[in-house]
C-alpha positions, 0 to 999 in steps of 0.5 A: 471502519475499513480497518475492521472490514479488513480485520473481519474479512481476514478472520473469515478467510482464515479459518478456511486456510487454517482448516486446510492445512491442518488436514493437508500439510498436518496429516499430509507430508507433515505427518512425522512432527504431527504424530507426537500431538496425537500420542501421549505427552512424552516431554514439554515440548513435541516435534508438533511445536515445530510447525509454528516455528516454520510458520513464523519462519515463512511469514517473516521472510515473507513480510521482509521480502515485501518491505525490501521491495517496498522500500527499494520502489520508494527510492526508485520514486523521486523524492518530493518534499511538502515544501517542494512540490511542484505546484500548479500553474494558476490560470492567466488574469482576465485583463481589465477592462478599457476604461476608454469609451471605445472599449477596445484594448490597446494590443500589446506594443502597439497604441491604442486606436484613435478616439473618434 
């Protein structure tokens, strides 16, 4: 489920960004690539078909910057195995009960009171 939250919601952000860039970068500083889209096809390919290359370019250097960083704090981390993980001290075991009719126990290396 959160998978298509996260899919949906990048959808819906998006389009604003996508939006925006075209009308900034695109018909901004971007204008000299962005001409040829607006003129008659001279050739197959146009200076416009630049800006996915770019775009990619970005969005790759990008994403391995972030896995380069990910991967470096992973081995920053100690490394814990399954099998080796530290396990949790389980808590101490009631003692048993002095069978004794006094009922009281016996401190450890020292007898047991006298019976009466």
């Amino acid at each position: 489920m959160t998978d298509v939250l996260v899919a949906v919601a990048a959808l819906v952000l998006m389009e604003p960004v996508t939006a925006l860039a075209h009308r900034f970068v695109m018909h901004g500083f971007g204008m000299g690539w962005h001409r040829s889209h607006h003129e008659s096809p001279r050739t197959v390919l146009e200076a416009n078909d630049l800006f996915p290359v770019v775009f990619a370019g970005v969005t790759i250097v990008i994403l391995a910057i972030g896995v380069y960083c990910d991967e470096r704090a992973a081995a920053a981390r100690p490394h814990r195995h399954r099998r080796h993980r530290v396990r949790r001290r389980l808590p101490a075991r009631p003692r048993r009960r002095d069978p004794s009719p006094t009922g009281i126990l016996a401190a450890p290396g020292r007898p047991a009171p006298p019976l009466a």
